[in-house]
C-alpha positions as protocol buffer text, in pm:
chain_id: "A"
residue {
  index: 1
  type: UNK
  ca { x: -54 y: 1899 z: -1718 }
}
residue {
  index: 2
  type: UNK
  ca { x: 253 y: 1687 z: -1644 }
}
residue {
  index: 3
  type: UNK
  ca { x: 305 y: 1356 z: -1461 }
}
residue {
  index: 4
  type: UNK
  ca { x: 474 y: 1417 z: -1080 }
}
residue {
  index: 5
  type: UNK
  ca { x: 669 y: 1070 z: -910 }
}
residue {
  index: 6
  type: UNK
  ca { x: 741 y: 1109 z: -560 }
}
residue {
  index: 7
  type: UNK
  ca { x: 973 y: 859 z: -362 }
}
residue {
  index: 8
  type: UNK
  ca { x: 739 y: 724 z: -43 }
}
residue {
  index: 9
  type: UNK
  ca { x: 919 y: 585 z: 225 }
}
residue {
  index: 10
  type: UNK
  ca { x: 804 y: 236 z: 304 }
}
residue {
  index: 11
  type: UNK
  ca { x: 1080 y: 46 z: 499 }
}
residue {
  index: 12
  type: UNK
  ca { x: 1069 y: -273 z: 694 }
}
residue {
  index: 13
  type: UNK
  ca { x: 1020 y: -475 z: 394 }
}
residue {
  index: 14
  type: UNK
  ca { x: 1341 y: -427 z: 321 }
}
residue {
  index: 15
  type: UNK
  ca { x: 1635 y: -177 z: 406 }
}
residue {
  index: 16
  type: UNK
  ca { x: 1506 y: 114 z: 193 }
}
residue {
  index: 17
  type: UNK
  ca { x: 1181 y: -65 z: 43 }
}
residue {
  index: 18
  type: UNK
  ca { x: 1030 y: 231 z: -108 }
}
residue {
  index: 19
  type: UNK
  ca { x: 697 y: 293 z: -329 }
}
residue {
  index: 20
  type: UNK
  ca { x: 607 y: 529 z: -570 }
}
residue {
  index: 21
  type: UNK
  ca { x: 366 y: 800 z: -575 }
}
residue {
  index: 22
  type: UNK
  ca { x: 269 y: 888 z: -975 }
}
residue {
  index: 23
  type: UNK
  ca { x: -4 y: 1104 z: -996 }
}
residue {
  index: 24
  type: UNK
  ca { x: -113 y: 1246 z: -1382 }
}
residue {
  index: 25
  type: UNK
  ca { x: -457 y: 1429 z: -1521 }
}
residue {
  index: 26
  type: UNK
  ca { x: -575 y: 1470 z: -1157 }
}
residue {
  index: 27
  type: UNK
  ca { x: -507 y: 1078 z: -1059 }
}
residue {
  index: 28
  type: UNK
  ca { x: -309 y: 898 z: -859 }
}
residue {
  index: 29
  type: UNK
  ca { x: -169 y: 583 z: -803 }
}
residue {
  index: 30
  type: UNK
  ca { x: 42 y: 462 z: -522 }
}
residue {
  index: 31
  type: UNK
  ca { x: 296 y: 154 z: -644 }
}
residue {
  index: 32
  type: UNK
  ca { x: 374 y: -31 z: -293 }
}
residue {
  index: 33
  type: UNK
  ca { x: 555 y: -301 z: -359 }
}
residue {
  index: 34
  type: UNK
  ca { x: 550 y: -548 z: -70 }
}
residue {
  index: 35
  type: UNK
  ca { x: 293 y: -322 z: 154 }
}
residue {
  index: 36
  type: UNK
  ca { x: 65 y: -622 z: 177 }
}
residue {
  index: 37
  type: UNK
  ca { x: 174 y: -1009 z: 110 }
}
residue {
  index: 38
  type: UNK
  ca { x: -92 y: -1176 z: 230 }
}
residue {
  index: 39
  type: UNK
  ca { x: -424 y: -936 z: 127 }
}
residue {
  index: 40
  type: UNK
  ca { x: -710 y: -1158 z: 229 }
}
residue {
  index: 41
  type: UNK
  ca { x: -552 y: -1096 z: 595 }
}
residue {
  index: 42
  type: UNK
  ca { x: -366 y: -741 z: 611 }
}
residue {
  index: 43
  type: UNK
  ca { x: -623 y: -520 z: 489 }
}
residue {
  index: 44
  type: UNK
  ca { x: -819 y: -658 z: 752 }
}
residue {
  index: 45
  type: UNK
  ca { x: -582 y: -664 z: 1032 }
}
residue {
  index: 46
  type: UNK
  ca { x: -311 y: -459 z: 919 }
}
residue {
  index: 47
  type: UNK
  ca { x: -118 y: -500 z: 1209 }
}
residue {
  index: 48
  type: UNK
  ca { x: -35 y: -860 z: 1118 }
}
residue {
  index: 49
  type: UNK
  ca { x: 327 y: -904 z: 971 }
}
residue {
  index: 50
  type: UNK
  ca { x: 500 y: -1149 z: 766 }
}
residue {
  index: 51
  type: UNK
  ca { x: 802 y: -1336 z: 842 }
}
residue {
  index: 52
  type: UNK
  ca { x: 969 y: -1182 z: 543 }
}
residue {
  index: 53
  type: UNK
  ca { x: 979 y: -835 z: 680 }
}
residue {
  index: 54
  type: UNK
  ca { x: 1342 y: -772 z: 762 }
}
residue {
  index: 55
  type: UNK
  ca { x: 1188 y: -518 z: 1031 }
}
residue {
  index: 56
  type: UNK
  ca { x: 832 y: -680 z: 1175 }
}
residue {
  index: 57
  type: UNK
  ca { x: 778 y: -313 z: 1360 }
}
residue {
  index: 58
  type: UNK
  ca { x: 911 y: -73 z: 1072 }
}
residue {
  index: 59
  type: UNK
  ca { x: 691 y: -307 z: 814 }
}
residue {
  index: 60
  type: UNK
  ca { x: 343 y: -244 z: 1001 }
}
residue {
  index: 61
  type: UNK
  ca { x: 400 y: 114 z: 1071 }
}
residue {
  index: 62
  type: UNK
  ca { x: 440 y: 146 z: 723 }
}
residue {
  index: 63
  type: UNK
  ca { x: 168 y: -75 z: 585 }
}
residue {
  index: 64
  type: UNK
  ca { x: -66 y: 112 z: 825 }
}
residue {
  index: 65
  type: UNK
  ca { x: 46 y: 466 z: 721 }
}
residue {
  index: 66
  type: UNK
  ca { x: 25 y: 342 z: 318 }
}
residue {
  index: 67
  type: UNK
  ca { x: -313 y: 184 z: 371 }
}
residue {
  index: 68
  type: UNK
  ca { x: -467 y: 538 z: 540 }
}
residue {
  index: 69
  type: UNK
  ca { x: -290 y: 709 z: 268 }
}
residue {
  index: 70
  type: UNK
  ca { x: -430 y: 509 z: 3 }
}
residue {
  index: 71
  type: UNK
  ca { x: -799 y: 521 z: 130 }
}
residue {
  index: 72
  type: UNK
  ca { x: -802 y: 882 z: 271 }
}
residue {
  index: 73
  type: UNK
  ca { x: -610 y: 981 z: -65 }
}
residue {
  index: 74
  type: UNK
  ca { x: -833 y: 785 z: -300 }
}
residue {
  index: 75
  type: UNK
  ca { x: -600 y: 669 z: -487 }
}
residue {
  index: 76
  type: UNK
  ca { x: -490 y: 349 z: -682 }
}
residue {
  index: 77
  type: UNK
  ca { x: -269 y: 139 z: -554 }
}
residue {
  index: 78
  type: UNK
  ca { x: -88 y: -123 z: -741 }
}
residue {
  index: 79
  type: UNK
  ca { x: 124 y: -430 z: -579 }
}
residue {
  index: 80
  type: UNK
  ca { x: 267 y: -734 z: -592 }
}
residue {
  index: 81
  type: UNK
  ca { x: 67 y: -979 z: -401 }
}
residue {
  index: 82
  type: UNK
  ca { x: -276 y: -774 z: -461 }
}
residue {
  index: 83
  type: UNK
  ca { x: -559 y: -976 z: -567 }
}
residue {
  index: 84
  type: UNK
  ca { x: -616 y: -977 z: -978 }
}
residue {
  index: 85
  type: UNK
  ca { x: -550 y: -741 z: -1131 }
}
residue {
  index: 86
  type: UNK
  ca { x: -297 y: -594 z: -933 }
}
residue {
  index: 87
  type: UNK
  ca { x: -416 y: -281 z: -911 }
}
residue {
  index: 88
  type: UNK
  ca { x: -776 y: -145 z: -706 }
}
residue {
  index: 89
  type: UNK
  ca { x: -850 y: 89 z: -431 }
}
residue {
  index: 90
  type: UNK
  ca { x: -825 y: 102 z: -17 }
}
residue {
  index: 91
  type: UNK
  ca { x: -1118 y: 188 z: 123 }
}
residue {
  index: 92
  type: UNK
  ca { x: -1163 y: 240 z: 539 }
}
residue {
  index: 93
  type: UNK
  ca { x: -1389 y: -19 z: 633 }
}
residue {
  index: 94
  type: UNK
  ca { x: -1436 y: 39 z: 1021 }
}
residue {
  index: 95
  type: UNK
  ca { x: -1118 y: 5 z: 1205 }
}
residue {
  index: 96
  type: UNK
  ca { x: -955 y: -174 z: 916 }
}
residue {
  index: 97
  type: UNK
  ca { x: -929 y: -194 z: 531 }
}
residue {
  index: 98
  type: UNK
  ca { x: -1033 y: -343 z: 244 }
}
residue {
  index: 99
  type: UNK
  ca { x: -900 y: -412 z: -105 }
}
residue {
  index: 100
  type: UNK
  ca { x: -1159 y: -344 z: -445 }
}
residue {
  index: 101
  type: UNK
  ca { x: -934 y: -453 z: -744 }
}
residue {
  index: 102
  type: UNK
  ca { x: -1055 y: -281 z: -1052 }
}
């Protein structure tokens, strides 16, 4: 059983902010990048941007799309602004999100 990467587009970020997609032994773990910069906020209200994002609109349409990936997917995720350690799961929690670091 081999180890797949798939390119996931993720802009807004950035002009072509991407994340990956690894999945390996019937896991999977989605590697996002700047998704989410402030956690104890987005996951929760997901719509909420940062004044980072190069493209407010493109950035929540993507962190939305990610975050129902993520938690309809069950997969990891791993980021850079995600709580310690990094990496942890989405889960739907009504209309939102939330963030369960391993």
């Amino acid at each position: 059983m081999g180890t797949d990467v798939d390119i996931v587009e993720a802009h807004g970020h950035e002009a072509g902010h991407s994340c990956f997609r690894v999945s390996s032994g019937g896991e999977r773990i989605l590697i996002w990048g700047d998704t989410v910069h402030v956690p104890s906020l987005q996951f929760d209200r997901p719509e909420v941007t940062w004044e980072f994002d190069a493209d407010q609109d493109q950035a929540r349409e993507s962190r939305l799309r990610l975050l129902a990936l993520a938690a309809d997917d069950h997969c990891f995720v791993a980021g850079a602004h995600l709580d310690s350690p990094g990496v942890g799961r989405v889960v739907r929690s009504g209309a939102s999100f939330r963030f369960e670091p391993l």
